[in-house]
PyMOL Python script that loads the backbone (N, CA, C, O; Angstrom):
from pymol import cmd

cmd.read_pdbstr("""\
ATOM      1  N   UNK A   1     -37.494  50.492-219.058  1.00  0.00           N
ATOM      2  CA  UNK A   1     -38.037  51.835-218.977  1.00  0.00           C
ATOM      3  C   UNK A   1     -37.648  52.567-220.258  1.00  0.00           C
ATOM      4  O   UNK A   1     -36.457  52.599-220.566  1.00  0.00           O
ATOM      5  N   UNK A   2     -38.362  53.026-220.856  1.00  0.00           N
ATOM      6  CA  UNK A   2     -38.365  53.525-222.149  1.00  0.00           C
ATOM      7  C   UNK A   2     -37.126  55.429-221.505  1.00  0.00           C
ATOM      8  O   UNK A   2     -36.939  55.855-220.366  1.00  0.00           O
ATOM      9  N   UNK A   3     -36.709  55.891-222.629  1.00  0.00           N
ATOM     10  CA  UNK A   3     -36.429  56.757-222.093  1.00  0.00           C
ATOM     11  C   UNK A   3     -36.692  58.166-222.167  1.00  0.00           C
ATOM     12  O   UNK A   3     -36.118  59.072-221.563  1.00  0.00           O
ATOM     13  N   UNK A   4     -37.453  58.216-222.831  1.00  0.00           N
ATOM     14  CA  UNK A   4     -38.870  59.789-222.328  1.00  0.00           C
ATOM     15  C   UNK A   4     -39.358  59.844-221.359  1.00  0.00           C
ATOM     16  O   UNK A   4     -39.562  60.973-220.913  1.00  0.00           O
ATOM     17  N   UNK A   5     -39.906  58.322-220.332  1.00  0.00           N
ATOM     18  CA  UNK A   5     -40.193  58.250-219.011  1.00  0.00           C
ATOM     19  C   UNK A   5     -39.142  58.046-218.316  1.00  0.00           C
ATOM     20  O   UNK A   5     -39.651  57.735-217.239  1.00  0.00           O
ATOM     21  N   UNK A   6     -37.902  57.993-218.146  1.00  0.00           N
ATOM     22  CA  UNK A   6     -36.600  58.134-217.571  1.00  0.00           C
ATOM     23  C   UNK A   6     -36.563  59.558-217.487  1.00  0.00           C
ATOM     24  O   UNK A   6     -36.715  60.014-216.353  1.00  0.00           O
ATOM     25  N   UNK A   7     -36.334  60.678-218.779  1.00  0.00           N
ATOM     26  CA  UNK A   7     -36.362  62.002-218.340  1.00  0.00           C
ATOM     27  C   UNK A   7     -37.147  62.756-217.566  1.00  0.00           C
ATOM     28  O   UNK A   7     -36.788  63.554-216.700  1.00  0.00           O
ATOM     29  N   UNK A   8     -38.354  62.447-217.944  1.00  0.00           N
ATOM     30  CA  UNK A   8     -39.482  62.965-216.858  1.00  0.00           C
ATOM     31  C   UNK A   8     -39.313  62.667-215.688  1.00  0.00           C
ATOM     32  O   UNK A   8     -39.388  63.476-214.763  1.00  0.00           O
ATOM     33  N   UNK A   9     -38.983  61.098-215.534  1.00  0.00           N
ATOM     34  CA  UNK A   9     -38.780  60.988-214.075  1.00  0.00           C
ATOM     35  C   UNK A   9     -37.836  61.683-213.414  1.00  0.00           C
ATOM     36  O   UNK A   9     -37.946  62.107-212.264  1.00  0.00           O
ATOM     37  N   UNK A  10     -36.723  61.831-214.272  1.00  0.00           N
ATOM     38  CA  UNK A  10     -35.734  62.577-213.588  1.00  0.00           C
ATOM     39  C   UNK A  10     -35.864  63.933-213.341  1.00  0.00           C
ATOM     40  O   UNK A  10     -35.077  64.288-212.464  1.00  0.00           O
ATOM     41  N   UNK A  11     -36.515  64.777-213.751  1.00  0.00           N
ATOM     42  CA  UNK A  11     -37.494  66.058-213.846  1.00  0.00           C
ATOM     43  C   UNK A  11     -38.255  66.271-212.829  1.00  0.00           C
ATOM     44  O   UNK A  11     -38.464  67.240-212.100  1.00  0.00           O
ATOM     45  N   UNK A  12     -38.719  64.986-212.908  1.00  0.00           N
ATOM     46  CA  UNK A  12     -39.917  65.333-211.111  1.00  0.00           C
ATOM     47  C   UNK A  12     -38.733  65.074-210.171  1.00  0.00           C
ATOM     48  O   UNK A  12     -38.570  66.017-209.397  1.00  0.00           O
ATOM     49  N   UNK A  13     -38.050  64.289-210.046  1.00  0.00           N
ATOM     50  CA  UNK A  13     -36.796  64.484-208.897  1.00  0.00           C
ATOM     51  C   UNK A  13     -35.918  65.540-208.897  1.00  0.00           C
ATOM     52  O   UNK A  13     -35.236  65.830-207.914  1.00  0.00           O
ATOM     53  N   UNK A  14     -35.884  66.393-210.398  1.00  0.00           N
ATOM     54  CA  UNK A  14     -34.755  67.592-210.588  1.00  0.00           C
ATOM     55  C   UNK A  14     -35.779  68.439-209.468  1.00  0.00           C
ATOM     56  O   UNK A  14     -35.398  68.948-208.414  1.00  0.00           O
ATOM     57  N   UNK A  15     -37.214  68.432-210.025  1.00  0.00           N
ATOM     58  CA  UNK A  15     -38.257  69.940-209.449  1.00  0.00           C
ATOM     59  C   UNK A  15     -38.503  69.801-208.114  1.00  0.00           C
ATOM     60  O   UNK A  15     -38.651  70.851-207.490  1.00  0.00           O
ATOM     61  N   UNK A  16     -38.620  68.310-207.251  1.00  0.00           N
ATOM     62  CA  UNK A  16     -38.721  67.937-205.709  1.00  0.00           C
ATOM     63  C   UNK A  16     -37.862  68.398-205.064  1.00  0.00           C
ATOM     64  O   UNK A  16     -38.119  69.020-204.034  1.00  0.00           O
ATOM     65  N   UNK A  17     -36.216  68.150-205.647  1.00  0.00           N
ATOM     66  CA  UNK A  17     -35.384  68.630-204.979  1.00  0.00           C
ATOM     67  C   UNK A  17     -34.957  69.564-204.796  1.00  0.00           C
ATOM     68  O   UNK A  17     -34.360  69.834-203.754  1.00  0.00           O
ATOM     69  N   UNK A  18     -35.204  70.699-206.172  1.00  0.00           N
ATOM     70  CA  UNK A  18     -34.817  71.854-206.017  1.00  0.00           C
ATOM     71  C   UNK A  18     -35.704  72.812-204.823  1.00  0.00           C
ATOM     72  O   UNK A  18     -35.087  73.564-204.068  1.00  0.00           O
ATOM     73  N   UNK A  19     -37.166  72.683-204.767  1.00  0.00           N
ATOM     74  CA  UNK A  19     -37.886  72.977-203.542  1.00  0.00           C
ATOM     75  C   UNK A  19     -37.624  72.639-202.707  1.00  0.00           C
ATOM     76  O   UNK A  19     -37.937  73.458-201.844  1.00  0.00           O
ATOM     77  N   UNK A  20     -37.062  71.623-202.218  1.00  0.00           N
ATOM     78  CA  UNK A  20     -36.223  71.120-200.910  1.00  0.00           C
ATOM     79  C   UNK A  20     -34.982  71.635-200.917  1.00  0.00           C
ATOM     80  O   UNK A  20     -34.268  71.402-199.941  1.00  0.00           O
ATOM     81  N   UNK A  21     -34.409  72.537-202.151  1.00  0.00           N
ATOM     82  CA  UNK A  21     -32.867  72.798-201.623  1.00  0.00           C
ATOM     83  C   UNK A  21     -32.878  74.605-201.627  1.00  0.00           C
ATOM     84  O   UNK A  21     -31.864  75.150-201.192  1.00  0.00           O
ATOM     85  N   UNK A  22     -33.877  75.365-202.054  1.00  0.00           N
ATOM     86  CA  UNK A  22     -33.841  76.611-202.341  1.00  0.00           C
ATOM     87  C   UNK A  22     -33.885  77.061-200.839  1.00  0.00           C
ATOM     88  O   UNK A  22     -32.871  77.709-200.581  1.00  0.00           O
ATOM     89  N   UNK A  23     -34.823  76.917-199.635  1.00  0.00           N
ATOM     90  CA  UNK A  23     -34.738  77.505-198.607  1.00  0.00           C
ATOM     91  C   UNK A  23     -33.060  77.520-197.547  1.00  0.00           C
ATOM     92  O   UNK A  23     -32.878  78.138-196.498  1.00  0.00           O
ATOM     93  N   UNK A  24     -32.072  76.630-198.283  1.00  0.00           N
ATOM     94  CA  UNK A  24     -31.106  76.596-197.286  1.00  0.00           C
ATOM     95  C   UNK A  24     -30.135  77.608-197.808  1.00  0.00           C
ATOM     96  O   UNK A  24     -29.950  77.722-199.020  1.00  0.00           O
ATOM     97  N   UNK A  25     -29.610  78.228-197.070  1.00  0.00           N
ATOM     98  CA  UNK A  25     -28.358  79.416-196.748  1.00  0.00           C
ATOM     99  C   UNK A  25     -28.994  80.745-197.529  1.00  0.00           C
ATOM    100  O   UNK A  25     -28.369  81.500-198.274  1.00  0.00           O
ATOM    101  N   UNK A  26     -30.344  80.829-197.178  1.00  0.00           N
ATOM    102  CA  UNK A  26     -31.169  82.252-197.233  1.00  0.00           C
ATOM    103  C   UNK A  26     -31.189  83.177-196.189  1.00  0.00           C
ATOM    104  O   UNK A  26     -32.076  82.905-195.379  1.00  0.00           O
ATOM    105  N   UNK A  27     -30.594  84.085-195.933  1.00  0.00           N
ATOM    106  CA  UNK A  27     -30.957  85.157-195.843  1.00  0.00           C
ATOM    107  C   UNK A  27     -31.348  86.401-195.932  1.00  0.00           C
ATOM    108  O   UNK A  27     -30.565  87.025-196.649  1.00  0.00           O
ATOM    109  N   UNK A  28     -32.401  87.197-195.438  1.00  0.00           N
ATOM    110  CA  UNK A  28     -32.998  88.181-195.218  1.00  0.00           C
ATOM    111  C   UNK A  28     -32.138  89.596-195.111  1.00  0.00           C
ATOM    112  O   UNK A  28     -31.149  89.765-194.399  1.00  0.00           O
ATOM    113  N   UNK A  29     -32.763  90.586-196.004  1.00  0.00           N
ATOM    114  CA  UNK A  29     -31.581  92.130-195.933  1.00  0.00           C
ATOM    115  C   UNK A  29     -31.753  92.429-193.944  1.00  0.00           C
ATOM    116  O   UNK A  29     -31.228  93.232-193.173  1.00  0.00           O
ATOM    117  N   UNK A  30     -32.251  91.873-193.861  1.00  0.00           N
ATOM    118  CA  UNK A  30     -32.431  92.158-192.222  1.00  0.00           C
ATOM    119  C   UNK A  30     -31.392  91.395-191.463  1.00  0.00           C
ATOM    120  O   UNK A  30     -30.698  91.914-190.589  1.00  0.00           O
ATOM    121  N   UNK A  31     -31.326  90.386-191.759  1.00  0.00           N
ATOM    122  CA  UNK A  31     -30.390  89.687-191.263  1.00  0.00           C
ATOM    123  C   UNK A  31     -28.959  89.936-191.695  1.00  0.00           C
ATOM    124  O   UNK A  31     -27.926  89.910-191.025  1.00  0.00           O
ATOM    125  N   UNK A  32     -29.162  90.193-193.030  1.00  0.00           N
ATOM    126  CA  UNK A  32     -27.612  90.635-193.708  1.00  0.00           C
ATOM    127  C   UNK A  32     -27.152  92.052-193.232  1.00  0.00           C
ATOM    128  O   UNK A  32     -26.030  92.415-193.584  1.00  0.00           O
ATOM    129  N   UNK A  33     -27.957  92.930-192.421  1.00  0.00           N
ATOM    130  CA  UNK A  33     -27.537  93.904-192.373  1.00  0.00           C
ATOM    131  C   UNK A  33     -27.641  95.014-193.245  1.00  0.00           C
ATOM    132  O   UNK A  33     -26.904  95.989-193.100  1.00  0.00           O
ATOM    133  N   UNK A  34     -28.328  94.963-193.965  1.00  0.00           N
ATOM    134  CA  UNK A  34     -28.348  95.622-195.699  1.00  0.00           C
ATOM    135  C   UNK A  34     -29.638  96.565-195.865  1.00  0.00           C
ATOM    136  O   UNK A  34     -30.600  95.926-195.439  1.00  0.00           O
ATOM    137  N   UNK A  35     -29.935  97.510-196.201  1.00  0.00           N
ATOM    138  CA  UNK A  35     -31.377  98.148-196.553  1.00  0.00           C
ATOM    139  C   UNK A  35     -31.792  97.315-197.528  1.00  0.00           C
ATOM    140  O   UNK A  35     -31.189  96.584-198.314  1.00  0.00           O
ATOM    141  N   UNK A  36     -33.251  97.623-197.283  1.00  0.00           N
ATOM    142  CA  UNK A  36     -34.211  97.171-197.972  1.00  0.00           C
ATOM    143  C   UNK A  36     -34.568  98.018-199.367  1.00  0.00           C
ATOM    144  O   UNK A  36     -34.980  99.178-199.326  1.00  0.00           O
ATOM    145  N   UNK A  37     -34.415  97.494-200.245  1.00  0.00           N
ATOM    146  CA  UNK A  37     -34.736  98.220-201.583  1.00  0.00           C
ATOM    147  C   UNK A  37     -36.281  98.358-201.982  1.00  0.00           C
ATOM    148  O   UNK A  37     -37.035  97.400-202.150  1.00  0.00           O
ATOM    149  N   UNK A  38     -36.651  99.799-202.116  1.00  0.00           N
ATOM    150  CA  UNK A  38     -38.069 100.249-202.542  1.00  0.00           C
ATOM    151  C   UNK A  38     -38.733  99.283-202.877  1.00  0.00           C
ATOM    152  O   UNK A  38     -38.357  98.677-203.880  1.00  0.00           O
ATOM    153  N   UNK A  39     -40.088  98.756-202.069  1.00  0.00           N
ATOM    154  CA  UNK A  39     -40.584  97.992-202.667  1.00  0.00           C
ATOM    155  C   UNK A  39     -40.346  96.181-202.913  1.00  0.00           C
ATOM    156  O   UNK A  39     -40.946  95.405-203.657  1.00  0.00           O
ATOM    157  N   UNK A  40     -39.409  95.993-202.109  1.00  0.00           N
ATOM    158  CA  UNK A  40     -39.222  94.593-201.643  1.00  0.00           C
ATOM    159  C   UNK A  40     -39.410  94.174-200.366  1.00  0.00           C
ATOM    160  O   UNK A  40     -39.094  94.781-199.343  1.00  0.00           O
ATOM    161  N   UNK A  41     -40.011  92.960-200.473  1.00  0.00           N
ATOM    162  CA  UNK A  41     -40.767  91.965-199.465  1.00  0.00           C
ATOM    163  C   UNK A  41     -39.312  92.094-198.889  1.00  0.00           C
ATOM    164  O   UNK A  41     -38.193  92.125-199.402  1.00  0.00           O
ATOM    165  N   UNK A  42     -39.957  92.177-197.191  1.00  0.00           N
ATOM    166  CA  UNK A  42     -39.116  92.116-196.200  1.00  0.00           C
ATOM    167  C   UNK A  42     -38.340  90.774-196.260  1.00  0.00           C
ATOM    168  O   UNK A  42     -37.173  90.828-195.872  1.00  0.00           O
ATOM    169  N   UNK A  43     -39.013  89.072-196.871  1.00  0.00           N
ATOM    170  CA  UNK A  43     -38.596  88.247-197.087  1.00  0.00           C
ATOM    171  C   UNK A  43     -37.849  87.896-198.003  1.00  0.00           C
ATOM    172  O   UNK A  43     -37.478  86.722-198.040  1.00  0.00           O
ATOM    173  N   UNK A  44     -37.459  88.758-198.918  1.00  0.00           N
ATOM    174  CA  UNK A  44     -36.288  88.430-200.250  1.00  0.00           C
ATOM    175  C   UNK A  44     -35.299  88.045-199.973  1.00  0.00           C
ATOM    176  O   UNK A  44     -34.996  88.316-198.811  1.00  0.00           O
ATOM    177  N   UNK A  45     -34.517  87.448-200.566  1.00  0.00           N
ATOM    178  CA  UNK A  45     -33.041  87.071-199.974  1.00  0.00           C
ATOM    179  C   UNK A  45     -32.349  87.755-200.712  1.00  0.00           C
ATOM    180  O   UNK A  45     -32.545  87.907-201.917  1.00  0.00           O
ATOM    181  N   UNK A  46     -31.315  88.321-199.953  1.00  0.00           N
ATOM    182  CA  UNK A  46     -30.191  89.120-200.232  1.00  0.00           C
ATOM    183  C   UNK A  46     -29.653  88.918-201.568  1.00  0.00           C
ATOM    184  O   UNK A  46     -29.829  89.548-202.610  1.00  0.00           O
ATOM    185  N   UNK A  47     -28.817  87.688-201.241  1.00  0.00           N
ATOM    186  CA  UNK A  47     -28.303  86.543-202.411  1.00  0.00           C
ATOM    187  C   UNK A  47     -28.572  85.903-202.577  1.00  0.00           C
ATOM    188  O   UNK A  47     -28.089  85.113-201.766  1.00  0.00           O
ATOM    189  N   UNK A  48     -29.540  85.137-203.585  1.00  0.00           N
ATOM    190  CA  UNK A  48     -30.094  83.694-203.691  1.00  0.00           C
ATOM    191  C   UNK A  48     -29.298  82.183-203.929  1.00  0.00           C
ATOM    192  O   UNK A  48     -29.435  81.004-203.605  1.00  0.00           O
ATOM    193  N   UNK A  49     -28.327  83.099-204.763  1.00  0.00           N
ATOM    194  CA  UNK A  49     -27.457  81.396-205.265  1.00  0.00           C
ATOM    195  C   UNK A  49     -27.896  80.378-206.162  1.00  0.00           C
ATOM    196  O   UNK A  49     -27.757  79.155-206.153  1.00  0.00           O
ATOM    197  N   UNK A  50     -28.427  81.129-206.896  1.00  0.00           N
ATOM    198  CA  UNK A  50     -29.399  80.235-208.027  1.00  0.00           C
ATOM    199  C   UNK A  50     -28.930  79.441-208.703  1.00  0.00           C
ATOM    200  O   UNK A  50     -29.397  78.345-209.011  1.00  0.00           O
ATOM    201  N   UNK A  51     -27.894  79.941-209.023  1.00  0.00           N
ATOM    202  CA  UNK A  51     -26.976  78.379-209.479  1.00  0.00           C
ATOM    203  C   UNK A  51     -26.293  77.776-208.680  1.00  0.00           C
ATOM    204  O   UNK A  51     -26.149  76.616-209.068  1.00  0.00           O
ATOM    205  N   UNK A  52     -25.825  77.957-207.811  1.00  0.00           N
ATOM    206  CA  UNK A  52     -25.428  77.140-206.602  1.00  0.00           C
ATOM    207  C   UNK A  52     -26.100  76.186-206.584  1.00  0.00           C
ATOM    208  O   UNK A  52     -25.900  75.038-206.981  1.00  0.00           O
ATOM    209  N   UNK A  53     -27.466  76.963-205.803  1.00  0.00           N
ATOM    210  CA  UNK A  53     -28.590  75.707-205.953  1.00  0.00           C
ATOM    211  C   UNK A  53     -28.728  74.956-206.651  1.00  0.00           C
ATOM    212  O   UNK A  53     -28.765  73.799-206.232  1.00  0.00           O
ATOM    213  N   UNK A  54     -28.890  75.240-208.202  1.00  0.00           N
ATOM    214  CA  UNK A  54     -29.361  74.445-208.922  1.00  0.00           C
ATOM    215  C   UNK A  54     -28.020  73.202-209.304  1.00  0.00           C
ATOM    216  O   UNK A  54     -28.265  72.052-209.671  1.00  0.00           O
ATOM    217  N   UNK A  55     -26.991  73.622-209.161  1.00  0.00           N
ATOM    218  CA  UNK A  55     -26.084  72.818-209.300  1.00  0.00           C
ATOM    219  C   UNK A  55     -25.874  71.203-208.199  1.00  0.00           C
ATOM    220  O   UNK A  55     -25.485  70.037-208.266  1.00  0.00           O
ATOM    221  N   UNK A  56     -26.489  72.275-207.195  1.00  0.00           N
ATOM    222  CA  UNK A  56     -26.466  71.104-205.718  1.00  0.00           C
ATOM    223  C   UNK A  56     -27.702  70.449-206.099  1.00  0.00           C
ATOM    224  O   UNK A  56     -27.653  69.288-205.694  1.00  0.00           O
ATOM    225  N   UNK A  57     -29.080  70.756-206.862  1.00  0.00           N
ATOM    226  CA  UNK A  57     -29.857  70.249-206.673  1.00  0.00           C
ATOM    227  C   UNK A  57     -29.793  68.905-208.327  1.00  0.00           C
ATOM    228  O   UNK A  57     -30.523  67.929-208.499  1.00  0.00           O
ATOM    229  N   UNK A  58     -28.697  69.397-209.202  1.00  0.00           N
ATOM    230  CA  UNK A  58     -28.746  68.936-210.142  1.00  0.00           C
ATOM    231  C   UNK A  58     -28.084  67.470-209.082  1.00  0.00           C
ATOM    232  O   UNK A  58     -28.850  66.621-208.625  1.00  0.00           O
ATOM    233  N   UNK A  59     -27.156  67.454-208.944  1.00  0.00           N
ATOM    234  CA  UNK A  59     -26.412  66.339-208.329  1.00  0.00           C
ATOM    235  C   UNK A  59     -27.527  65.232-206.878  1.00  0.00           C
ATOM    236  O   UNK A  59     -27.431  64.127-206.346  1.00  0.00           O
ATOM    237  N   UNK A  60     -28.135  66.002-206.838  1.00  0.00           N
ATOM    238  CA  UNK A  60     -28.509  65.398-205.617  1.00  0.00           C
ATOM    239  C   UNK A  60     -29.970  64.379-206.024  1.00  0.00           C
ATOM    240  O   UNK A  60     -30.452  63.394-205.465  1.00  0.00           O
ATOM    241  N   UNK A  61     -30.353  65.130-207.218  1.00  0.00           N
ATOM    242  CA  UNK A  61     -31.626  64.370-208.150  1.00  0.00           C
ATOM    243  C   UNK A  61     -30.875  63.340-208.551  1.00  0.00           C
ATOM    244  O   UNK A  61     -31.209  62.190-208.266  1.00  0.00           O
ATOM    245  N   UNK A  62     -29.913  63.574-209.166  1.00  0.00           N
ATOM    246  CA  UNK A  62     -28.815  62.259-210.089  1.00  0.00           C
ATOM    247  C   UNK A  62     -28.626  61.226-209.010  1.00  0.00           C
ATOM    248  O   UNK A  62     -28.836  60.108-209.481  1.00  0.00           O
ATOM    249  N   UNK A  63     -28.351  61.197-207.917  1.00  0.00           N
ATOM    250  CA  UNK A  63     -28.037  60.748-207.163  1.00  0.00           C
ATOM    251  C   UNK A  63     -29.262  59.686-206.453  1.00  0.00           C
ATOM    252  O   UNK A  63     -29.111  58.560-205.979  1.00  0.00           O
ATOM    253  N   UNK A  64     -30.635  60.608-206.600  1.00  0.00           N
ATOM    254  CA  UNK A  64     -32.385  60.131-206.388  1.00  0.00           C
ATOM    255  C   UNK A  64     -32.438  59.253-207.517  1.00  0.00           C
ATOM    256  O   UNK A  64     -32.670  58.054-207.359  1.00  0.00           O
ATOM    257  N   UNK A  65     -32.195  59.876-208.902  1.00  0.00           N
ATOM    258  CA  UNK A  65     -32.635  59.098-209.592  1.00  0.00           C
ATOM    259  C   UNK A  65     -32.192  57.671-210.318  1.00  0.00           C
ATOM    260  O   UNK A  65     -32.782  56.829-210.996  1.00  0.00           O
ATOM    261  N   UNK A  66     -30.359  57.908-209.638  1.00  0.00           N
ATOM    262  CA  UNK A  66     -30.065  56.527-209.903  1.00  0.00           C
ATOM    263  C   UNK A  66     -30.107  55.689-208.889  1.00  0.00           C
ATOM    264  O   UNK A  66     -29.670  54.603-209.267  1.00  0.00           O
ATOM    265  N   UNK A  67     -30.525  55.664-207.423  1.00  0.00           N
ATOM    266  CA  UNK A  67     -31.044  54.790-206.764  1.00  0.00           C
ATOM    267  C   UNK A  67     -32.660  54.276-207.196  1.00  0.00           C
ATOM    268  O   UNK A  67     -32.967  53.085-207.149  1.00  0.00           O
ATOM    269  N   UNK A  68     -33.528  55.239-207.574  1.00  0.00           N
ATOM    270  CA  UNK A  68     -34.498  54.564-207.817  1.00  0.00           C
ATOM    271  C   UNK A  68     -34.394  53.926-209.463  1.00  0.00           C
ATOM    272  O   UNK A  68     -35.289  53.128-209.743  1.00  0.00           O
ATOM    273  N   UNK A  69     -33.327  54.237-210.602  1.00  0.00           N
ATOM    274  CA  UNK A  69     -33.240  53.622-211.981  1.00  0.00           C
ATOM    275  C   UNK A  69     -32.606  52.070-211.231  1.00  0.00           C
ATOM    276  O   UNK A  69     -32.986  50.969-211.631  1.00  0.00           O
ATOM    277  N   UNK A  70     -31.633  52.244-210.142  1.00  0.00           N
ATOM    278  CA  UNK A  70     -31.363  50.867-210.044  1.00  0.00           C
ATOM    279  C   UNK A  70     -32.263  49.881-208.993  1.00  0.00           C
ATOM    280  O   UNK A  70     -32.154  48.667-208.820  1.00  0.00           O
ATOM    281  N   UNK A  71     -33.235  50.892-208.326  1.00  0.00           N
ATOM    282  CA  UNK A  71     -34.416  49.888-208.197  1.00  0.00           C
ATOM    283  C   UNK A  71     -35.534  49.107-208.937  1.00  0.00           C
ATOM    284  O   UNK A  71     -36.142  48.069-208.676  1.00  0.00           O
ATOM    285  N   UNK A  72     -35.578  50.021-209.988  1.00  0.00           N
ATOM    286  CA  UNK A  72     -36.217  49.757-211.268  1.00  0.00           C
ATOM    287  C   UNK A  72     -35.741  48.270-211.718  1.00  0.00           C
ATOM    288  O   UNK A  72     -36.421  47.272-211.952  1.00  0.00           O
ATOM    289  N   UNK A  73     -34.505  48.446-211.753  1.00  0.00           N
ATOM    290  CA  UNK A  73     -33.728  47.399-212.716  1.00  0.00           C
ATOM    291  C   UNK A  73     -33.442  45.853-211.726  1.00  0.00           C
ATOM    292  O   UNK A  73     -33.417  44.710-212.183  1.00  0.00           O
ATOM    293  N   UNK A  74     -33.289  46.186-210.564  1.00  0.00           N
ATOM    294  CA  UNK A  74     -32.852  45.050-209.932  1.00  0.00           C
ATOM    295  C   UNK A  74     -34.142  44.799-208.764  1.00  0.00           C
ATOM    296  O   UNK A  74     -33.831  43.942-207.937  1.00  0.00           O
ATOM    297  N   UNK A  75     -35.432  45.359-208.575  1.00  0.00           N
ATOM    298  CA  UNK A  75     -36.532  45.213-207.995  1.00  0.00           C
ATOM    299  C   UNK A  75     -35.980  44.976-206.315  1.00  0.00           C
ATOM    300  O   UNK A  75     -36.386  43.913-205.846  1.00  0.00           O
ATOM    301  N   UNK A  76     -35.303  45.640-205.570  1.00  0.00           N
ATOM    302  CA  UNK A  76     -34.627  45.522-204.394  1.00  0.00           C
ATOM    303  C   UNK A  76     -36.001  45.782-203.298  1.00  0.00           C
ATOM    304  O   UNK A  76     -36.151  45.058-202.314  1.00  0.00           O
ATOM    305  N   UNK A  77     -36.843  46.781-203.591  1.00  0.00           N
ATOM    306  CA  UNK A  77     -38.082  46.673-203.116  1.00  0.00           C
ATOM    307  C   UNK A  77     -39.701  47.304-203.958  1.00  0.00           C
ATOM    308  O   UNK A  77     -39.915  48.362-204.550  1.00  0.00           O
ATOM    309  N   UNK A  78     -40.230  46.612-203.790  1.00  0.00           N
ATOM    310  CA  UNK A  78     -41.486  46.209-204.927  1.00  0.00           C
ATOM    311  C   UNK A  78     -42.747  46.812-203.755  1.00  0.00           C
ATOM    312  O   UNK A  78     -42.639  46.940-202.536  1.00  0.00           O
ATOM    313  N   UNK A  79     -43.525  47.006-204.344  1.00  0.00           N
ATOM    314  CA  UNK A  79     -45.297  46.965-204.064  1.00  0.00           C
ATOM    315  C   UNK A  79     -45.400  46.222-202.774  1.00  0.00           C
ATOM    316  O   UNK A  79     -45.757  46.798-201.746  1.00  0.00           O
ATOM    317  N   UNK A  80     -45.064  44.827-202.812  1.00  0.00           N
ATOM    318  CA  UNK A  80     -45.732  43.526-202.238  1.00  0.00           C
ATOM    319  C   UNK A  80     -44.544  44.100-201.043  1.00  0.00           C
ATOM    320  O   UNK A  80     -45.076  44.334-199.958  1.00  0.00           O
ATOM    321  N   UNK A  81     -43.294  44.311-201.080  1.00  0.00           N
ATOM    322  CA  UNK A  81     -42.472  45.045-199.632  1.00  0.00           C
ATOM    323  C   UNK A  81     -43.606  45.672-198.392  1.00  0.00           C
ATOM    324  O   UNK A  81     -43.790  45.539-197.182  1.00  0.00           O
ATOM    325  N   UNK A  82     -44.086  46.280-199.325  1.00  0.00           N
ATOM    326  CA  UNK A  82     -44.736  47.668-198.653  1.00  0.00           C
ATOM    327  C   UNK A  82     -46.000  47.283-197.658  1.00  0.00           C
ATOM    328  O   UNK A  82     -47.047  47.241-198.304  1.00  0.00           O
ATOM    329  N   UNK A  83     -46.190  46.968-196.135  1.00  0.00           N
ATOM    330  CA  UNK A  83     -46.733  46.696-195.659  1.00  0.00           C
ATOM    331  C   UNK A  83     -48.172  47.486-196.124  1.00  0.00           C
ATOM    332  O   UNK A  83     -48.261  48.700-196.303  1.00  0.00           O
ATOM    333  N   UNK A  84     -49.410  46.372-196.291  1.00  0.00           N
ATOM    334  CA  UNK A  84     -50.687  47.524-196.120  1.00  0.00           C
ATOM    335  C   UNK A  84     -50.962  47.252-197.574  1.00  0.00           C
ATOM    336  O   UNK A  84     -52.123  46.942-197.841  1.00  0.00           O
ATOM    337  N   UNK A  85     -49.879  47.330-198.802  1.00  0.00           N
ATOM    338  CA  UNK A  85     -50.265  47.626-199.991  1.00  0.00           C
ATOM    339  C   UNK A  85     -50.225  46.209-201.047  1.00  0.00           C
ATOM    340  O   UNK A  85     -51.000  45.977-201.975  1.00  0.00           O
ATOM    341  N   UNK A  86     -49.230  45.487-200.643  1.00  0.00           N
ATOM    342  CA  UNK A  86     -49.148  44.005-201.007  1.00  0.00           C
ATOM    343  C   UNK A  86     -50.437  43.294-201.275  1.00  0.00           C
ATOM    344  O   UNK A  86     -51.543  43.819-201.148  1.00  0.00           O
ATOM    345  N   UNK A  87     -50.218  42.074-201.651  1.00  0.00           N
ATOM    346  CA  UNK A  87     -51.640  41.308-201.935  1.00  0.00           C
ATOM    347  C   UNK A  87     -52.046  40.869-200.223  1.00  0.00           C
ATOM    348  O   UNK A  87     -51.531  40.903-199.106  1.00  0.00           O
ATOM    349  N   UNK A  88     -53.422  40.418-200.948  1.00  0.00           N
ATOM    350  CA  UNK A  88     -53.902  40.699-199.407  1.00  0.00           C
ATOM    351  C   UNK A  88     -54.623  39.048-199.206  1.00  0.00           C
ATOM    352  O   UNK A  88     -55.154  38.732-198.142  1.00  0.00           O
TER     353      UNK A  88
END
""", "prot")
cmd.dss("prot")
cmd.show_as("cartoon", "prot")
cmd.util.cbc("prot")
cmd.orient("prot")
């Protein structure tokens, strides 16, 4: 694997995961107890944790992307695995 397509790949697993990790430990000024500031969606979150997140989501891609770099490398499951898609 060349490694410009290694970064990218790891990029689409950084951007998958971070959408899978932004909705957890959100809450709402409603829920927090807190007024709502002029003009903000009842749905904003209080505190977002943006780097939190991104920190959890940095690790958790690394983690995606070296199971699938070491599927890459050692072919543990292939195409032909995959019921339906194999040769026919």
């Amino acid at each position: 694997m060349k490694p410009f397509s290694a970064v990218v790949i790891y990029i689409l697993f950084w951007m998958l995961t971070l959408f899978a990790v932004l909705p957890f430990g959100v809450r709402t000024s409603a829920e927090a107890g807190e007024a709502n500031v002029p003009g903000q969606a009842d749905s904003a979150p209080v505190r977002p944790r943006l780097r939190t997140k991104a920190a959890w989501t940095t690790a958790i891609s690394a983690v995606l992307f070296g199971l699938y770099y070491a599927n890459y490398v050692h072919g543990w499951l292939t195409i032909d695995d995959i019921p339906g898609w194999g040769p026919r």
